[in-house]
N, C-alpha and C positions, 0 to 999 in steps of 0.2 A: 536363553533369555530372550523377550522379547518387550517392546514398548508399546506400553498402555497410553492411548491418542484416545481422550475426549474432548469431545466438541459439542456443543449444545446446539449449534448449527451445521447443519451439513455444507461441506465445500462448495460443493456442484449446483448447479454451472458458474461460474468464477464472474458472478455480476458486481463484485463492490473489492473493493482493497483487501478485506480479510479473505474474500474467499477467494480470488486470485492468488492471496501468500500461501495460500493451506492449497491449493487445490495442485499448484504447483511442487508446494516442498516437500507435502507428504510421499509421493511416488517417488524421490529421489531420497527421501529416507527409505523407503522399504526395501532398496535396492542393497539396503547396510544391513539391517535388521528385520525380525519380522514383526509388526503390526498388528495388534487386537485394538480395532477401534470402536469407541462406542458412542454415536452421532444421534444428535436428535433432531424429527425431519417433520415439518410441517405441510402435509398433503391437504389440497391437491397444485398448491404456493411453489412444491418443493420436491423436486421427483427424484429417484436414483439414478445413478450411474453406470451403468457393469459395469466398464472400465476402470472407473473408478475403485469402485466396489475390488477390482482381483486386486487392491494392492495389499490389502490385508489376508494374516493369515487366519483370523477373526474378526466379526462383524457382529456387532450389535446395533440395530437402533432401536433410539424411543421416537414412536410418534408424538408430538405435540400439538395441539390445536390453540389456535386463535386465541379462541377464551381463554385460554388459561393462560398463554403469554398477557393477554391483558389484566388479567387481575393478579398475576404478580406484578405486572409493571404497578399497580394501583395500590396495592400491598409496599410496595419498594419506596413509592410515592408518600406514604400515611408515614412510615416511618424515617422518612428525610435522608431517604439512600437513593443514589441515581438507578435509574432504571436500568440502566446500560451493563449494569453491575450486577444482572442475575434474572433481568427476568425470563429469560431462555430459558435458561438452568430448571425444571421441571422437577419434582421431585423422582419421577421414575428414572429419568437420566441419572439424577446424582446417585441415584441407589444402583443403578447399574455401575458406576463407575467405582463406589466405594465397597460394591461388590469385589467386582475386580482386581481390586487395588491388595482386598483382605485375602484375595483365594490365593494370591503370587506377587509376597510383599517385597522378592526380590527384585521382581522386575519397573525400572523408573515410570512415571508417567509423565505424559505431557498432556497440559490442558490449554484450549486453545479460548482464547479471547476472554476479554472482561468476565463473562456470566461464567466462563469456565472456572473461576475462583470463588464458584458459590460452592463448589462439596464441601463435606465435612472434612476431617480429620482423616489426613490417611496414615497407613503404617509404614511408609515409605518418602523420604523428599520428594517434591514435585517441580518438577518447572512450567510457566505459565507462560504462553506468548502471548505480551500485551500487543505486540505491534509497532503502536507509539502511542504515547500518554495524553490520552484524551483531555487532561489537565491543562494542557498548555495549546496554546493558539501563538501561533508565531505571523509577525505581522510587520507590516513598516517602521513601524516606532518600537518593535521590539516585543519581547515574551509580554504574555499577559496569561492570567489564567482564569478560564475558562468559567469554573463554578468550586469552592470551595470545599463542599461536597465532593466534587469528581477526585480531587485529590487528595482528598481524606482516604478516597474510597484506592485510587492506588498507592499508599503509603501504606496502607494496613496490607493490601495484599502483597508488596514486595517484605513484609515482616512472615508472612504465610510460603511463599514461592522463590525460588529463582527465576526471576524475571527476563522475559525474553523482548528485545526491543530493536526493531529494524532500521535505528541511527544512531547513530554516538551524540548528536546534540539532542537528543532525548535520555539517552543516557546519564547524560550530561546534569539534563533538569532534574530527573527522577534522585541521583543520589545527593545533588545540594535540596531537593525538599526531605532528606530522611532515610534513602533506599541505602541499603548496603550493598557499599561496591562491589564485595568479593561475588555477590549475590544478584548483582544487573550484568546483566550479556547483551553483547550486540550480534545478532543475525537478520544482513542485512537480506534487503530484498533480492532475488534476480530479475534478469531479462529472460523471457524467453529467446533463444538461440535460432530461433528463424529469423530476427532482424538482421543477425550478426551477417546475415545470408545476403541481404538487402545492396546492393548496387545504385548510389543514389543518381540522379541525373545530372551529369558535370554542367550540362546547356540549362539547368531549370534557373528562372527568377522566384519561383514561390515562395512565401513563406505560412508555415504550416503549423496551426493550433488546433489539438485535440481534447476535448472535452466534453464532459457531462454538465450541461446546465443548468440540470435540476440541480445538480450541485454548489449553495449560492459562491462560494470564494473563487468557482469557474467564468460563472457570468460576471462575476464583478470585472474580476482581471481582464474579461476579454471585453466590456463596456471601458477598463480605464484604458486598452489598447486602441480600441478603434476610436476614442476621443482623445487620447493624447498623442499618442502615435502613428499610427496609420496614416492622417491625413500628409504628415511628415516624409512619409514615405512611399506614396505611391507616384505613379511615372517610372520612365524609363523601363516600363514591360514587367514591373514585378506587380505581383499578383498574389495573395490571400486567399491561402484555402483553407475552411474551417470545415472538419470533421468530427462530425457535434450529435450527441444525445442530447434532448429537447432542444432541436434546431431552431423553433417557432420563438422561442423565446431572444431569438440572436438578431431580428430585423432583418434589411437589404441593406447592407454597406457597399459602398461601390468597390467598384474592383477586385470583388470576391465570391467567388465557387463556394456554394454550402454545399455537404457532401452529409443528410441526415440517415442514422440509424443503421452506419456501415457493420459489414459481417466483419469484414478481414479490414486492417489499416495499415496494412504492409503499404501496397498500391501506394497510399500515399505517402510515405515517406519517403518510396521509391522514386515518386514526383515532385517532391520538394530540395530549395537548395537550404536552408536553414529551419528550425522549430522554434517557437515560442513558449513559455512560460511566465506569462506575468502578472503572476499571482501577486495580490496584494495580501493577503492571508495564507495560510497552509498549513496543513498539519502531516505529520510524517514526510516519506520519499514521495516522490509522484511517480509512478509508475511511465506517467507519457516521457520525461526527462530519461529516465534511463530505457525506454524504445527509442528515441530518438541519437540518442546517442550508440547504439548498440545496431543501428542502422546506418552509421555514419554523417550523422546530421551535425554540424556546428549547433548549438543549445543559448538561448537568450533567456536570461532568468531574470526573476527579483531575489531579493536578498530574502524574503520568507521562503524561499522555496529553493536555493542552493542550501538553504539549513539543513534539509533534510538529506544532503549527499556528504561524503568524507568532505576533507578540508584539498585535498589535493584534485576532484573533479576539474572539468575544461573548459566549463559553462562559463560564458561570457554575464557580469554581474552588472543590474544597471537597476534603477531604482524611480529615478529619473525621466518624466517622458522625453525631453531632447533626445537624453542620453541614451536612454532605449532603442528610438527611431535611429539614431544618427551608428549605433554598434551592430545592427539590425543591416541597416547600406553599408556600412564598413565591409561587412562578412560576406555580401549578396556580389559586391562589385572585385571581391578581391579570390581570384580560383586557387589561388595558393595555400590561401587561410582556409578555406573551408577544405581544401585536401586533408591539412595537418590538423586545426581542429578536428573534423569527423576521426582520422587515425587515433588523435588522443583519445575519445572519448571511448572507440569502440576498445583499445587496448584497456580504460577504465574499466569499461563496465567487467570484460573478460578479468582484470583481475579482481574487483570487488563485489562483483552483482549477477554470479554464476549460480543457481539454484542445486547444483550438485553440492558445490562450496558449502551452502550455508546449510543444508543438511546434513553436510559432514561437522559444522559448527555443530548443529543439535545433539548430533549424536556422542561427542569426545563431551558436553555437558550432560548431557544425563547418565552415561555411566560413571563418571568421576565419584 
């Protein structure tokens, strides 16, 4: 037996949340099962991988071009479906896929992302990794949803799939809008396993925010940071370091080291005594909370963005700017506390947020 992996998008190189979950989990399934995947790949946007490439025991892509991802999104648009919800999904992909599906209707498939629930009809159950439900935007004052639309659009397709979702409070959401329970899974995210590696600096003052700007609920967080927090807490030698994709967009804040367009972000975690997250919005896990913690980092969050971790995480929760700033010195002036935080956290991530783990989650779900 083997497992049928479509994707409309190819993994590689793991630039955005999905293709970091897929680019990671899928090699730690393969190691269970073998792999016929059938990926669709927009050249010259979108390049192969060997590596990648040997984890399957089959490989199929569909090239995709531009044009045509825009005139389905345009198509998707005229008929009041979000775009997000297929316009990948190419017809020559979907035919490769429901090829496959008819020539070995024994073998489970997994399809990966939103557009990945645009095939037809297959002869066998499928499971679909949503990720997290693009429906919901979690925020200071609480859920809200997103576009009406978007949730139509995953309520129909957890009637279609076995739903794959990387937190229990989306979980959460998806089966009070309608999903069946028996039928939402949670596989959460991992860490990569070289933070676990990471040795932080017992002597460091820093504190360390990692983000992409162009992504706006980064820049907000780190604009309501540096206005309502920071000025709180600068003095006595601590120091801000910000490790930023669109750095340009972050100004000169005093007392703080930009570090734009890093390869590796190990280095800095290795250099800092605590992380930040202070997200005023979020949606799914944030990947920087579980490095930081799987590097040994004590973790300062908003209550949007511990949403995304189990209920039992170590994250320190504040909402607050006082209350922010002043948990933020708590932990920076206290070496005991950032001993025993960082051990909890990295013990967390090791038991919830290991990428062998949740491929083995994948795998005892589709053959069931």
């Amino acid at each position: 037996m083997q497992v049928i992996v479509g994707g409309p998008l190819y993994p590689q190189p793991p630039s955005d949340g999905d293709k970091i979950r897929w680019a990671a989990l899928l090699p730690e399934l393969a190691k269970l099962t073998p792999l016929h995947g059938i990926f669709g790949l927009m050249p010259p946007k979108e390049r192969r991988d060997q590596d990648f490439d040997r984890n399957f025991a089959r490989l199929e892509i569909a090239p995709t071009s531009t044009v045509e991802v825009a005139i389905g999104a345009g198509l998707l648009a005229l008929r009041g479906h979000p775009s997000a919800y297929g316009r990948r999904a190419t017809p020559s992909w979907r035919r490769m896929v429901e090829a496959a599906a008819a020539a070995d209707p024994t073998s489970p498939v997994l399809l990966l992302g939103p557009s990945g629930g645009s095939v037809g009809a297959l002869p066998q159950p499928a499971a679909l990794d949503l990720l997290d439900v693009r429906s919901r935007f979690r925020t200071m004052a609480g859920d809200r949803v997103t576009r009406p639309s978007i949730l139509r659009a995953e309520v129909a397709l957890a009637r279609r799939f076995t739903i794959l979702l990387a937190s229990e409070s989306d979980r959460g959401w998806l089966v009070r809008n309608g999903a069946d329970p028996a039928k939402t899974k949670v596989v959460p995210h991992g860490a990569d396993r070289r933070f676990l590696e990471i040795v932080p600096d017992p002597g460091s003052r820093s504190v360390l925010f990692v983000g992409n700007l162009h992504y706006p609920p980064n820049l907000e967080g780190l604009r309501w940071f540096l206005q309502g927090c920071w000025p709180a807490m600068r003095g006595d030698g601590i120091q801000l370091r910000l490790v930023l994709f669109g750095a340009e967009r972050a100004g000169t804040p005093p007392d703080t080291t930009i570090f734009a367009d890093v390869k590796d972000v190990r280095p800095h975690y290795a250099a800092a005594a605590i992380a930040v997250a202070p997200l005023l919005s979020a949606r799914g896990t944030q990947f920087k909370v579980l490095e930081a913690m799987a590097a040994g980092l004590p973790v300062v969050c908003t209550t949007p963005v511990a949403q995304g971790l189990f209920d039992e995480h170590p994250a320190i929760v504040c909402d607050r700017p006082d209350e922010f700033a002043a948990a933020c010195r708590a932990v920076l002036n206290d070496a005991a506390q950032r001993r025993e935080r960082g051990e909890r956290g990295r013990a967390y991530v090791r038991r919830h947020h290991d990428w062998a783990q949740s491929a083995g989650l994948v795998s005892e779900i589709l053959v069931r």
